[in-house]
C-alpha positions in Angstrom: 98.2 108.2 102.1 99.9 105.0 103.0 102.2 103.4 100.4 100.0 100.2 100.7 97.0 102.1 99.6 99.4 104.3 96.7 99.9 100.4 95.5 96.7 99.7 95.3 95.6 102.7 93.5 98.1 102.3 91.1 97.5 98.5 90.2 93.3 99.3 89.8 94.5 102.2 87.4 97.2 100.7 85.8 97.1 97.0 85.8 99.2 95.3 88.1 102.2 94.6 85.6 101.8 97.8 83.8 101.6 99.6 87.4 104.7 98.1 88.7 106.4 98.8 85.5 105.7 102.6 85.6 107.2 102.5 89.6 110.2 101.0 88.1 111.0 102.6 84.8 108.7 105.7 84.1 110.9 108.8 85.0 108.6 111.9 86.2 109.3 115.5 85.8 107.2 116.3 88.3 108.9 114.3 90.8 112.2 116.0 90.1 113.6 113.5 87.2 112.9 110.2 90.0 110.8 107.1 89.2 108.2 106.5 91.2 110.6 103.9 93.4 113.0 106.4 93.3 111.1 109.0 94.8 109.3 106.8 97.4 113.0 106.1 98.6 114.1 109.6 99.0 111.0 109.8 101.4 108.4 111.6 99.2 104.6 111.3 100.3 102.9 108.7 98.4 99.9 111.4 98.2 102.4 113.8 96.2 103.7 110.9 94.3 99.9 109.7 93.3 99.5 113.6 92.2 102.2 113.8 90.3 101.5 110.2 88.4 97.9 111.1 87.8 98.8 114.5 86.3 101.2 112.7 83.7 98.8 110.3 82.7 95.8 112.6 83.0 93.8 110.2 85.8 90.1 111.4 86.1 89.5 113.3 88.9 87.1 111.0 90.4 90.1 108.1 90.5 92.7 111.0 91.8 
């Protein structure tokens, strides 16, 4: 998944404020204790990343 289309995904789930917000602030367990920015600049997938955020905020699977 391209970090362009991870965006996306994230700002038709979230909101684009709300969405940017959570990339910025939300820490994630699943992510090893990283933000979503944080993990996107240690060079984690953008697929794992849209895993992991849609496991902690319990996405339906037809939006995963």
């Amino acid at each position: 998944m391209r970090i362009t289309v991870f965006r996306q995904r994230m700002a038709e789930e979230f909101g684009t404020v709300r969405a940017e917000m959570l990339a910025k602030d939300h820490v994630l367990s699943g992510l090893g204790g990283r933000t979503v920015e944080q993990a996107l600049a240690a060079g984690v997938s953008a697929k794992e990343i849209w895993q992991e955020v849609c496991a902690a905020f319990d996405v339906p699977a037809e939006r995963r």
